[in-house]
DRENPAZA-545767 format. One record per atom (N, C-alpha, C): x, y, z; residue number from 0. Coordinates in steps of 0.05 Angstrom, whole numbers, plus 5000, padded with zeros to 4 digits. Example, Ala and Ser with C-alpha at 12.3 -4.5 7.8 and 13.67 -1.06 7.14 Angstrom:
REM residues 2
     px     py     pz   pos
   5264   4886   5156     0
   5246   4910   5156     0
   5264   4934   5156     0
   5257   4955   5142     1
   5273   4979   5143     1
   5258   5001   5157     1
REM end
This chain:
REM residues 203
     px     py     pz   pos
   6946   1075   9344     0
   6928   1087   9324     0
   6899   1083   9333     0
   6883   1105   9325     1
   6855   1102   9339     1
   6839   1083   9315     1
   6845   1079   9299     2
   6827   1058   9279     2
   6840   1031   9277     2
   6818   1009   9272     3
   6826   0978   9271     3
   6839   0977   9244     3
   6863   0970   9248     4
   6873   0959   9222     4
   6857   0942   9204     4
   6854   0948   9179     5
   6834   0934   9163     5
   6849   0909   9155     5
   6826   0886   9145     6
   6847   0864   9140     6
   6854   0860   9110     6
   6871   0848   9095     7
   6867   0830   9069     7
   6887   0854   9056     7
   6889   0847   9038     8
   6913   0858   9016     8
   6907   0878   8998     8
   6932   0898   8984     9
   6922   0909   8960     9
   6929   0886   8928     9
   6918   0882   8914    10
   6918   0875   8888    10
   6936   0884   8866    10
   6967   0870   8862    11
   6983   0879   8847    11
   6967   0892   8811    11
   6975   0905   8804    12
   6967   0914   8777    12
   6966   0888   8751    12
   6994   0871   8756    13
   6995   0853   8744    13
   6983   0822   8752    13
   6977   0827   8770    14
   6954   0803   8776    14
   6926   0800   8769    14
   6910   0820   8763    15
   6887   0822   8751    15
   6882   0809   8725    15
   6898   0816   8702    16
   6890   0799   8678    16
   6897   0772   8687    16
   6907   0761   8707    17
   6915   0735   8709    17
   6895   0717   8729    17
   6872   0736   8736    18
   6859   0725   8757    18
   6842   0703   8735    18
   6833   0680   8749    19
   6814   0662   8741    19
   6787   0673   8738    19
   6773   0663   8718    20
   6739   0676   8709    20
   6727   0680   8737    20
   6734   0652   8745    21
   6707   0654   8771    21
   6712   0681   8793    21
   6744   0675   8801    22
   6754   0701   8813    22
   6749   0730   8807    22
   6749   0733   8781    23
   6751   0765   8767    23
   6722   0772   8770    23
   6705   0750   8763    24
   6672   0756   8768    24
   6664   0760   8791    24
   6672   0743   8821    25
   6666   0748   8847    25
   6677   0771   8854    25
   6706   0786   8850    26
   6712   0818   8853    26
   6697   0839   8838    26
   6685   0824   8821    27
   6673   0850   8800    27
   6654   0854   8819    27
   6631   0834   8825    28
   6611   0828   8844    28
   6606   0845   8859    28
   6630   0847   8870    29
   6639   0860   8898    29
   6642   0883   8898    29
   6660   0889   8879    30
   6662   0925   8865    30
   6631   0937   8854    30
   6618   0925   8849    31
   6589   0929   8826    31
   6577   0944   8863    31
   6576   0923   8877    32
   6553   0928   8900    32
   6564   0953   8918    32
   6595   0953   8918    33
   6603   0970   8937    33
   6593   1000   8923    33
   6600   0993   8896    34
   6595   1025   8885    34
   6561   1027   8885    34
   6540   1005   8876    35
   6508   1009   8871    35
   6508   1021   8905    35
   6521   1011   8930    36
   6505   1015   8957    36
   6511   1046   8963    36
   6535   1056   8953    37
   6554   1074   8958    37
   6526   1100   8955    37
   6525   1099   8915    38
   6504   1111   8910    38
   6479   1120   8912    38
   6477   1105   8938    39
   6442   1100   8943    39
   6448   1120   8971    39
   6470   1123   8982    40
   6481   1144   9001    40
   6470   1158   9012    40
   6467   1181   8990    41
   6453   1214   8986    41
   6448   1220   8963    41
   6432   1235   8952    42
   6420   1241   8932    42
   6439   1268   8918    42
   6446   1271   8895    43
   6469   1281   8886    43
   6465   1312   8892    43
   6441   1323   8895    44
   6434   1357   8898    44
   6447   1356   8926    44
   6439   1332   8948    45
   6446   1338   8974    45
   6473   1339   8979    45
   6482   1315   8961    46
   6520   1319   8966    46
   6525   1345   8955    46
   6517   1355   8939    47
   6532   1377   8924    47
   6526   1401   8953    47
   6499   1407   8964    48
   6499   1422   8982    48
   6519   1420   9010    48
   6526   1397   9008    49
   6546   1392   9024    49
   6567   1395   9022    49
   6582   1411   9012    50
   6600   1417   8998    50
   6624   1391   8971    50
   6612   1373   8970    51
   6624   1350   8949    51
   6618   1368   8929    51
   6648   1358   8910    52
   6643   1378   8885    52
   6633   1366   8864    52
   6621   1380   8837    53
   6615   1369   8816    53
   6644   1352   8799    53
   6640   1331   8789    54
   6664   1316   8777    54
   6657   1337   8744    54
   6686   1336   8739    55
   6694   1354   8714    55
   6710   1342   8695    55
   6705   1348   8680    56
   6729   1335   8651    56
   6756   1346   8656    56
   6775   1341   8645    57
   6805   1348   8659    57
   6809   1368   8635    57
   6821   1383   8650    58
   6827   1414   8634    58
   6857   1415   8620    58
   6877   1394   8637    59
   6905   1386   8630    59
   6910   1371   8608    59
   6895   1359   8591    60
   6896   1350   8576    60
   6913   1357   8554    60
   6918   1387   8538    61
   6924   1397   8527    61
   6959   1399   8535    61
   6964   1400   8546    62
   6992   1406   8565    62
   7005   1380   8563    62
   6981   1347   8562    63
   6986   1331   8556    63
   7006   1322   8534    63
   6982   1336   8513    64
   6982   1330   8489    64
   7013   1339   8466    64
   7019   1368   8482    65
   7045   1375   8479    65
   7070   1357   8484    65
   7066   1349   8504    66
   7090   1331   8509    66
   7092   1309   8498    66
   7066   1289   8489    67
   7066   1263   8474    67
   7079   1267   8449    67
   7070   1296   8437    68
   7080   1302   8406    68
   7101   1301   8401    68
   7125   1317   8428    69
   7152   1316   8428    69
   7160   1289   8437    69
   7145   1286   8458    70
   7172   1254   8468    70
   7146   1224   8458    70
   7135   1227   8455    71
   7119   1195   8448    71
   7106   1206   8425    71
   7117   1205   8400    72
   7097   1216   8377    72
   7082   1182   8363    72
   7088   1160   8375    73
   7069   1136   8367    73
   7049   1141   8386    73
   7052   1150   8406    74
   7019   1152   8430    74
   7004   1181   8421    74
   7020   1197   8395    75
   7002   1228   8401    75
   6976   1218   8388    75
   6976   1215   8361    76
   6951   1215   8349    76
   6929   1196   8364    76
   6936   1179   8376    77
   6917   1163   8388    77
   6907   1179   8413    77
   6922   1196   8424    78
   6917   1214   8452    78
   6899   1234   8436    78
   6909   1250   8414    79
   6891   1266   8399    79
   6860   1263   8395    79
   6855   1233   8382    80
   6830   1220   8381    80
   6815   1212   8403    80
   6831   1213   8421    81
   6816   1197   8448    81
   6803   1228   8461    81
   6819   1255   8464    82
   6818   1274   8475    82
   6789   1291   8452    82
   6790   1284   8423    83
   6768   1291   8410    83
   6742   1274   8429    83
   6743   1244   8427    84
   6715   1239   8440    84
   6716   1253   8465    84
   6734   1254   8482    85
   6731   1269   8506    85
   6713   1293   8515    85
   6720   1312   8496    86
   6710   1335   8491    86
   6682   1330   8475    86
   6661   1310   8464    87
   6640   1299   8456    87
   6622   1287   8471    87
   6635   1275   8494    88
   6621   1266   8507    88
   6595   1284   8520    88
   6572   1260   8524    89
   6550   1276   8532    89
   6542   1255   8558    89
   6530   1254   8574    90
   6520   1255   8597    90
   6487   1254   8597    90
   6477   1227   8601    91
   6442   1237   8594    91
   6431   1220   8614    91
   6445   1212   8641    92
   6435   1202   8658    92
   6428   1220   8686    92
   6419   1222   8702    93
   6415   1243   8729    93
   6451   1235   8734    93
   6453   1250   8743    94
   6487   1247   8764    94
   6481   1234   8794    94
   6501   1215   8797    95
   6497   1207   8821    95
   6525   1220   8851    95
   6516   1205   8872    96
   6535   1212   8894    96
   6560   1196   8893    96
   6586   1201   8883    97
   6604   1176   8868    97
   6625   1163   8887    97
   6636   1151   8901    98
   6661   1148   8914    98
   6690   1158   8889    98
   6681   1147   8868    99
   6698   1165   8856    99
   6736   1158   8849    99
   6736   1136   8865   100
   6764   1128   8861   100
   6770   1101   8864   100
   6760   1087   8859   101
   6761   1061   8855   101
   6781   1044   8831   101
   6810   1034   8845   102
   6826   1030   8841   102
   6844   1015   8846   102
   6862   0996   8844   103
   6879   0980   8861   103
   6884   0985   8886   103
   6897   1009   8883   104
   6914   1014   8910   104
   6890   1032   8933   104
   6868   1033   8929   105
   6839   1040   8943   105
   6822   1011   8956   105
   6833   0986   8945   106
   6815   0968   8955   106
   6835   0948   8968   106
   6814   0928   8985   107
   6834   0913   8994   107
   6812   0877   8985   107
   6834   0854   8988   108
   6820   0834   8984   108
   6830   0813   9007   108
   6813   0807   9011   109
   6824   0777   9032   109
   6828   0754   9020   109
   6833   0726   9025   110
   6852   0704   9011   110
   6837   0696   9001   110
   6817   0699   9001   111
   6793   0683   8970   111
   6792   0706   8948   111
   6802   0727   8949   112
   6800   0757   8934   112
   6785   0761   8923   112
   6758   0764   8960   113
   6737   0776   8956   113
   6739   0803   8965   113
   6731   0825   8970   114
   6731   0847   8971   114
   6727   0852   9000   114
   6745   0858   9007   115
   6740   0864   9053   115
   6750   0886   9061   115
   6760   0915   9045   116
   6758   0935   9059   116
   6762   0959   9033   116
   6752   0985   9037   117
   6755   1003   9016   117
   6768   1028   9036   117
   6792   1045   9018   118
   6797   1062   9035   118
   6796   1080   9021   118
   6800   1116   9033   119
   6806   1133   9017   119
   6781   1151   9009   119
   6764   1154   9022   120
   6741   1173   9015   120
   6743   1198   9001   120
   6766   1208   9002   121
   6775   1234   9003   121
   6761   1253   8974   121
   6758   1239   8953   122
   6756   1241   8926   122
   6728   1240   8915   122
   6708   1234   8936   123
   6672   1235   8930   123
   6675   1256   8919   123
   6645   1254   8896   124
   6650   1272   8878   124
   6613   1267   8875   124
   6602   1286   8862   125
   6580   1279   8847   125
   6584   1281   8809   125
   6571   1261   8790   126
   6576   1258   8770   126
   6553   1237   8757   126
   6560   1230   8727   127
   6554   1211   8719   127
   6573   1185   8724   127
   6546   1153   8727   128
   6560   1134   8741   128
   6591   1122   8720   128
   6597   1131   8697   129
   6614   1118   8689   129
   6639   1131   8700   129
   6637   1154   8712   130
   6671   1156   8723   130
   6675   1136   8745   130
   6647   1117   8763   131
   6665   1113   8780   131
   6676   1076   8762   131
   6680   1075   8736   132
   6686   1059   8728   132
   6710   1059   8709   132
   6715   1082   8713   133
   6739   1090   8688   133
   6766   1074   8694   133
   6766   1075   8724   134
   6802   1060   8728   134
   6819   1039   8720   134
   6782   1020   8720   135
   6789   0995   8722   135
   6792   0981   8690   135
   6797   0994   8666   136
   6809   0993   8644   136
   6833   1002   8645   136
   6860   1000   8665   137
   6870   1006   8675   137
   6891   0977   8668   137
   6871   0960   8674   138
   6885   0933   8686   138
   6873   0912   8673   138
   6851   0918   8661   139
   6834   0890   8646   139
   6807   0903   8638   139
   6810   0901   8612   140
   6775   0900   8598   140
   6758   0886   8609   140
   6762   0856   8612   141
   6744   0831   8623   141
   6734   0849   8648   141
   6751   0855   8668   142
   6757   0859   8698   142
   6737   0883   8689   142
   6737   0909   8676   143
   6715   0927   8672   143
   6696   0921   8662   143
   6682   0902   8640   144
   6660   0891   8638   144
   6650   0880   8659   144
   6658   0862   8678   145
   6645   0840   8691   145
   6640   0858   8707   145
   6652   0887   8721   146
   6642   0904   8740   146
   6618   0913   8734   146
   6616   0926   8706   147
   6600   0943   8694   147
   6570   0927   8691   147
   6572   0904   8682   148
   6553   0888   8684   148
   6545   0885   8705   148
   6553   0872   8723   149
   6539   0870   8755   149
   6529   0892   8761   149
   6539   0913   8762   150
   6523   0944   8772   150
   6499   0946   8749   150
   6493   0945   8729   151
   6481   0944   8712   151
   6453   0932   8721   151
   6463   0903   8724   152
   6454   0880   8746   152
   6431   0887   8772   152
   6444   0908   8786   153
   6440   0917   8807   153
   6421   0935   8813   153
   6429   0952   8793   154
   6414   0995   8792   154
   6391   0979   8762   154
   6399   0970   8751   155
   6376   0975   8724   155
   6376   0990   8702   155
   6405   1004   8707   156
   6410   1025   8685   156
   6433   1012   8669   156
   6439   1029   8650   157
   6458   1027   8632   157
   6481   1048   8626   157
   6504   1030   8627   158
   6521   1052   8635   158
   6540   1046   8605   158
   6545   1069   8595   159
   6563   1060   8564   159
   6593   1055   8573   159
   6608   1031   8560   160
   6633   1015   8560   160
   6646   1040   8550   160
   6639   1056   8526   161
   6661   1071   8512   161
   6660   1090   8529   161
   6644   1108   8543   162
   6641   1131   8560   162
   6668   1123   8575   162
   6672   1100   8592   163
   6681   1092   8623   163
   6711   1089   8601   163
   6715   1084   8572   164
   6741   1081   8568   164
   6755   1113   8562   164
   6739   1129   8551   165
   6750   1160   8543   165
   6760   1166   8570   165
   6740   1160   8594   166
   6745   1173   8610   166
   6763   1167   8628   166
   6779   1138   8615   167
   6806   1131   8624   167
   6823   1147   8611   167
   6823   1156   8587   168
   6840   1166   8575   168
   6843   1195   8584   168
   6825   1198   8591   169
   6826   1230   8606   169
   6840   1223   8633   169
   6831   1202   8648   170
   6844   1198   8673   170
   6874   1205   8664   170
   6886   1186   8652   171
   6908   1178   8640   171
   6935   1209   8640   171
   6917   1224   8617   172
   6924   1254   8607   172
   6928   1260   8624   172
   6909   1270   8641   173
   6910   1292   8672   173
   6935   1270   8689   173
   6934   1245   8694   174
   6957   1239   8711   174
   6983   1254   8694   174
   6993   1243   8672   175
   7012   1251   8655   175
   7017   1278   8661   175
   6998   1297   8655   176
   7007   1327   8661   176
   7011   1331   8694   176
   7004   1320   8711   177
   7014   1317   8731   177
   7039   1317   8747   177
   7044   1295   8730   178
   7066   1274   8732   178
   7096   1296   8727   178
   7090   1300   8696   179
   7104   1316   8685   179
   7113   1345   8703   179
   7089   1358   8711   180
   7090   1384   8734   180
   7102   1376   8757   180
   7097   1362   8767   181
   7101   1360   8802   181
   7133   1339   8792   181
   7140   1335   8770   182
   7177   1319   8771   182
   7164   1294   8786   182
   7141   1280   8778   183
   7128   1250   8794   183
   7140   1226   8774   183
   7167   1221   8766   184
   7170   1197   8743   184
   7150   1171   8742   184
   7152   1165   8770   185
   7124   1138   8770   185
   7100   1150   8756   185
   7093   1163   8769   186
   7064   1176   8758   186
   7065   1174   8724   186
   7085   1189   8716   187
   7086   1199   8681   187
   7075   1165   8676   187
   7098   1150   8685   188
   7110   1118   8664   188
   7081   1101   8676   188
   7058   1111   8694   189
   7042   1091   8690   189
   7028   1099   8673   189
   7019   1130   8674   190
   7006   1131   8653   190
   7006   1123   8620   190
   7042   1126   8620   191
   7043   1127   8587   191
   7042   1099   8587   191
   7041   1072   8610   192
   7036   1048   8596   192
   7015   1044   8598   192
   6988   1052   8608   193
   6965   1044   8609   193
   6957   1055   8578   193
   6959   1075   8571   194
   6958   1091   8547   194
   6975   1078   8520   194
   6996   1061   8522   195
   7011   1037   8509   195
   6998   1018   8506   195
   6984   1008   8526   196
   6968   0981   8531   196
   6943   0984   8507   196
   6930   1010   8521   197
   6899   1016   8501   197
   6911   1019   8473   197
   6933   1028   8457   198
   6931   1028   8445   198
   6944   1012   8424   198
   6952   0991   8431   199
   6962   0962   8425   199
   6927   0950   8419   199
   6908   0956   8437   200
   6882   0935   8429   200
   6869   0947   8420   200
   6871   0978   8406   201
   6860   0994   8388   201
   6844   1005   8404   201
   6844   1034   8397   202
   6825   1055   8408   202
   6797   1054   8396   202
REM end
């Protein structure tokens, strides 16, 4: 292979809420800077001239929403309400140059699980900064605060907690209709438990 194998691990899903304070804060750290340095890149008119696309609200949603009603009617109304703020949301920061997919299975950690390699470029996008925060409500509130803060930390701006959670729930939807289309069973069942999870700690 013409590239150096990168070192350090991916991060099981269920190991995150279990990480220790000090741990979860030194990865946030680490996530906060990779995304503040990421951004500082190119300037979002230039990516877009480059052909990177504008990031969009998910249009599948609806297709979603059909299927929760028939087979999960405890997850519809809460998918209903989540997909109302969705469609509300407003945007009042400049857009930046995003990596855009920042996620378990995108990062890697070495044995102190500090942060030592990112893969997967494929998905740059230009947008507002809370999509590139949406995933990581995924796996832990704490684990998305302590990111959100450090970047915060970092840039000087402010980035809204509820924005970065709708726009899990949109993540969520669009996987689901996905999932559902392409016959992906994994795909459907993570979604509908991340979507279980949020709405066990109230929407």
């Amino acid at each position: 292979m013409a590239y150096r194998v990168l070192p350090g691990r991916f991060l099981e899903e269920a190991e995150v809420p279990k990480l220790k304070r000090e741990a979860k804060q030194a990865l946030a750290q680490d996530l906060a800077r990779f995304a503040f340095e990421f951004h500082q890149l190119m300037p979002a008119q230039e990516a877009l001239r480059a052909g990177w696309p504008a990031e969009m609200l998910e249009r599948e949603a609806e297709f979603s929403l059909v299927y929760l009603r028939e087979s999960e009617p405890e997850l519809y109304d809460y998918a209903c309400r989540a997909q109302d703020k969705i469609r509300r949301l407003v945007f009042d920061q400049a857009p930046a140059f995003l990596y855009d997919d920042l996620h378990l299975e995108n990062f890697l950690v070495d044995e102190q699980l500090r942060l030592c390699g990112v893969i997967d470029f494929g998905d740059c996008a230009v947008g507002d900064r809370s999509y590139e925060f949406r995933y990581l409500r995924r796996y832990d509130d704490a684990f998305l605060e302590a990111t959100v803060s450090a970047y915060e930390a970092l840039s000087g701006l402010k980035i809204d907690r509820k924005t970065c959670e709708w726009l899990g729930w949109e993540d969520a939807l669009g996987d689901l209709a996905s999932g559902i289309k392409e016959k992906q069973p994994g795909a459907m069942e993570n979604a509908l438990r991340w979507m279980r999870n949020w709405t066990q700690k109230g929407i």
